[in-house]
Each structure stands twice: as C-alpha cells, then as structure tokens.
N, CA, C and O of each residue as an XYZ file, in Angstrom:
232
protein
N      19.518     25.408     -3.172
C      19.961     24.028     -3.111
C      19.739     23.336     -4.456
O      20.416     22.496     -5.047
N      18.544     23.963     -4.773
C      18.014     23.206     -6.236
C      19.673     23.545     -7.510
O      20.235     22.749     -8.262
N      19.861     24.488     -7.335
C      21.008     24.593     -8.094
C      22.529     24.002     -8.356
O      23.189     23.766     -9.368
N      22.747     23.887     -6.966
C      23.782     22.977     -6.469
C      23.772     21.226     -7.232
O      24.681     20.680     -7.859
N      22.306     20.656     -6.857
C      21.681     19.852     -7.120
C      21.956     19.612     -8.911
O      22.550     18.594     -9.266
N      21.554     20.462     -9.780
C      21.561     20.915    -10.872
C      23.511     20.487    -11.362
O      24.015     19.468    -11.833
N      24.004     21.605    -11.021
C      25.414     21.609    -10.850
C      25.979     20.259    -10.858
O      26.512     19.716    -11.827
N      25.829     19.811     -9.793
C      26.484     17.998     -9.679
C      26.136     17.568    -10.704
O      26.963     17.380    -11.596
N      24.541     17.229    -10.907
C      24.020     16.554    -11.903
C      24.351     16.410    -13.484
O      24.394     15.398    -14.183
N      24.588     17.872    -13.830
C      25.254     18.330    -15.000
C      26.395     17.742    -15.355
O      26.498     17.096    -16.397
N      27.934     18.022    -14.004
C      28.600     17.847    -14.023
C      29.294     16.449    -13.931
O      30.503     16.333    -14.132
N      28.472     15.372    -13.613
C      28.444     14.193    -13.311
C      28.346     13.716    -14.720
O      29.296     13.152    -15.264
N      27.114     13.953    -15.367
C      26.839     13.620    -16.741
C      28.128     14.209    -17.607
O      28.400     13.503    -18.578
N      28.746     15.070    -17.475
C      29.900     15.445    -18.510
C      30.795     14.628    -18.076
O      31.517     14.161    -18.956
N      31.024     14.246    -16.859
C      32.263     13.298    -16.535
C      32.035     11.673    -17.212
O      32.847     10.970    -17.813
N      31.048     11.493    -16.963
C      30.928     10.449    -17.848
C      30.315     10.343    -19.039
O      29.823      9.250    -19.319
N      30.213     11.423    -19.971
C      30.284     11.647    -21.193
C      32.069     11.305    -21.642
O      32.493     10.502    -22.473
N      32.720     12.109    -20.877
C      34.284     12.498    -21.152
C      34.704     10.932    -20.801
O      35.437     10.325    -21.582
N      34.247     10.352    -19.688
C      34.768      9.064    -19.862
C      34.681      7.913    -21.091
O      35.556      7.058    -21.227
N      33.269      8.036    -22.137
C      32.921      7.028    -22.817
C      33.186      7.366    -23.937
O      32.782      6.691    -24.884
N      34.157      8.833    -24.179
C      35.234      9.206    -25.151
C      36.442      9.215    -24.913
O      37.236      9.555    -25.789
N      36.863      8.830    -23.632
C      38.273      8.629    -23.381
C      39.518      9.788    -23.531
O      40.621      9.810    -24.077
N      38.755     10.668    -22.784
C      38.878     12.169    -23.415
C      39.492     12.443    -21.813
O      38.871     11.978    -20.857
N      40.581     13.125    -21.638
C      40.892     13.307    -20.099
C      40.417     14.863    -19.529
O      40.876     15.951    -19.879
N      39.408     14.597    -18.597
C      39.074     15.860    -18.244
C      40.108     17.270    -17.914
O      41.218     17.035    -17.437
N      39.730     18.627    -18.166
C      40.553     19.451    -17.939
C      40.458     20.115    -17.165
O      41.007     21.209    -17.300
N      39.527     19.751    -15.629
C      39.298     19.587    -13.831
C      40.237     19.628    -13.954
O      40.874     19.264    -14.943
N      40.921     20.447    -12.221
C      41.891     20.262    -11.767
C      41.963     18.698    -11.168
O      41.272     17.697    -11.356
N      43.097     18.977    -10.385
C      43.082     16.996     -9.822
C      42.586     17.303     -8.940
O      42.444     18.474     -8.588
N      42.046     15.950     -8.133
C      41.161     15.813     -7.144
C      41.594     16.657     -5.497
O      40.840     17.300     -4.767
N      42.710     16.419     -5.361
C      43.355     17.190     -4.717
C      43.384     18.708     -4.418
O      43.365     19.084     -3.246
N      43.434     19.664     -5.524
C      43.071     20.386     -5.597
C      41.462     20.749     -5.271
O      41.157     21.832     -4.771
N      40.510     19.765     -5.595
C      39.227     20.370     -5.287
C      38.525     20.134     -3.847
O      37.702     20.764     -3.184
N      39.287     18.851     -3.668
C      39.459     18.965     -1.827
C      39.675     20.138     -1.128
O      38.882     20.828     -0.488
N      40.980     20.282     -1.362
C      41.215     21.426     -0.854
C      40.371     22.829     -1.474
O      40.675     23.838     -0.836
N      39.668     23.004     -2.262
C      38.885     23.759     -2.131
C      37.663     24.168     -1.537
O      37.197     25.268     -1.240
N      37.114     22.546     -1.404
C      35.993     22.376     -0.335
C      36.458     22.432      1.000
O      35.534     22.759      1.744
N      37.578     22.233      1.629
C      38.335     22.543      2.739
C      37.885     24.035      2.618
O      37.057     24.205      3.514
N      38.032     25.019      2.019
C      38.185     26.597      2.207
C      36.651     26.723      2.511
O      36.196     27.182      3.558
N      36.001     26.307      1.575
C      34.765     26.450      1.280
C      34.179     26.216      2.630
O      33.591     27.191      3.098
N      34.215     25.030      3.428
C      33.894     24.363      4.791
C      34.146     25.821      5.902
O      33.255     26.469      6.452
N      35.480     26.020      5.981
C      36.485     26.770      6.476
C      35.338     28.643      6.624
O      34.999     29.261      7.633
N      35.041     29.004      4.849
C      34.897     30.411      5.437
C      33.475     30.302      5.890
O      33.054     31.212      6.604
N      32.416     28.990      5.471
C      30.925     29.139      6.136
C      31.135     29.125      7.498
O      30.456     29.861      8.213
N      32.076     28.310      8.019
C      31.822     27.486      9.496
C      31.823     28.367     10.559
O      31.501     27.842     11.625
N      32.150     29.836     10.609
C      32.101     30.328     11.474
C      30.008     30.819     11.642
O      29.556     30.863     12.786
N      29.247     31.054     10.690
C      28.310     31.506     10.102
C      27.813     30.469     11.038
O      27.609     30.718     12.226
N      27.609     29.249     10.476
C      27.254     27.959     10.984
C      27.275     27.676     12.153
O      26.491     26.890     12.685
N      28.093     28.224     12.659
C      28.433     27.619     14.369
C      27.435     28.960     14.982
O      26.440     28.823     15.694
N      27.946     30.110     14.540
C      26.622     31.093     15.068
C      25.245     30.926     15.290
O      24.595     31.243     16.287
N      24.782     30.259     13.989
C      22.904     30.068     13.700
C      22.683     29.103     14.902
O      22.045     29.243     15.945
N      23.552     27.903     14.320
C      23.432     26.701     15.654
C      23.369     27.315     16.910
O      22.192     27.118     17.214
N      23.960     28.031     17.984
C      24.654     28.677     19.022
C      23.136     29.589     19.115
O      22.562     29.630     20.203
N      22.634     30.196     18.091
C      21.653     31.250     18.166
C      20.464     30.521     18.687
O      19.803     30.630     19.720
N      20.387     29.541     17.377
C      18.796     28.395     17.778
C      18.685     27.807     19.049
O      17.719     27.805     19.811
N      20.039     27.199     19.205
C      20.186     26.890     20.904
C      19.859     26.931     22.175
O      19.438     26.239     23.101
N      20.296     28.267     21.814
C      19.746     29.524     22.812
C      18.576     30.148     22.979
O      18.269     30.942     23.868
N      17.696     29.603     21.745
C      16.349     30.102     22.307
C      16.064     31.446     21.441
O      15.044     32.105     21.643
C-alpha cells in the first residue's frame, strides 16, 4: 500500500510541477485512465468477492 501511496504522491507533485510550467502533460486523457481503473476494479473483483464470501463464512 505504502507504494501505491508513494506513486500518487510522486505523481501528483509532477502534475503540478507540469502545471506551474504550463507544460501539457503526456498522460493519456482522463478517460482513458478511467477506463483503466474500470479493468483494474473488473479483474480483482472476482478475488474480492471470494475473501469476503470466505470470512463470512467462518
């Protein structure tokens, strides 16, 4: 998690580095990364619904 954490953080700071040079990022569009977190959501959720379903159950 710590990495993830890391990741944003990094990436947050370059976005607004790139903003206070007026520099247009070369990210896809937002759209695109939606829909990547869509997939992303998509191939854990079966995993996810298992553990839940497991703990559940005892």
């Amino acid at each position: 998690m710590k990495a993830y954490l890391v990741s944003f953080a990094v990436g947050a700071l370059v976005g607004l580095i790139y903003h206070l040079v007026q520099v247009r990022s070369p990210a896809p569009p937002t759209i695109a990364l939606v829909g990547l977190l869509g997939m992303l959501a998509g191939e854990n959720a079966i995993g996810f619904i298992r553990a839940c379903v497991a703990h559940l159950a005892g």
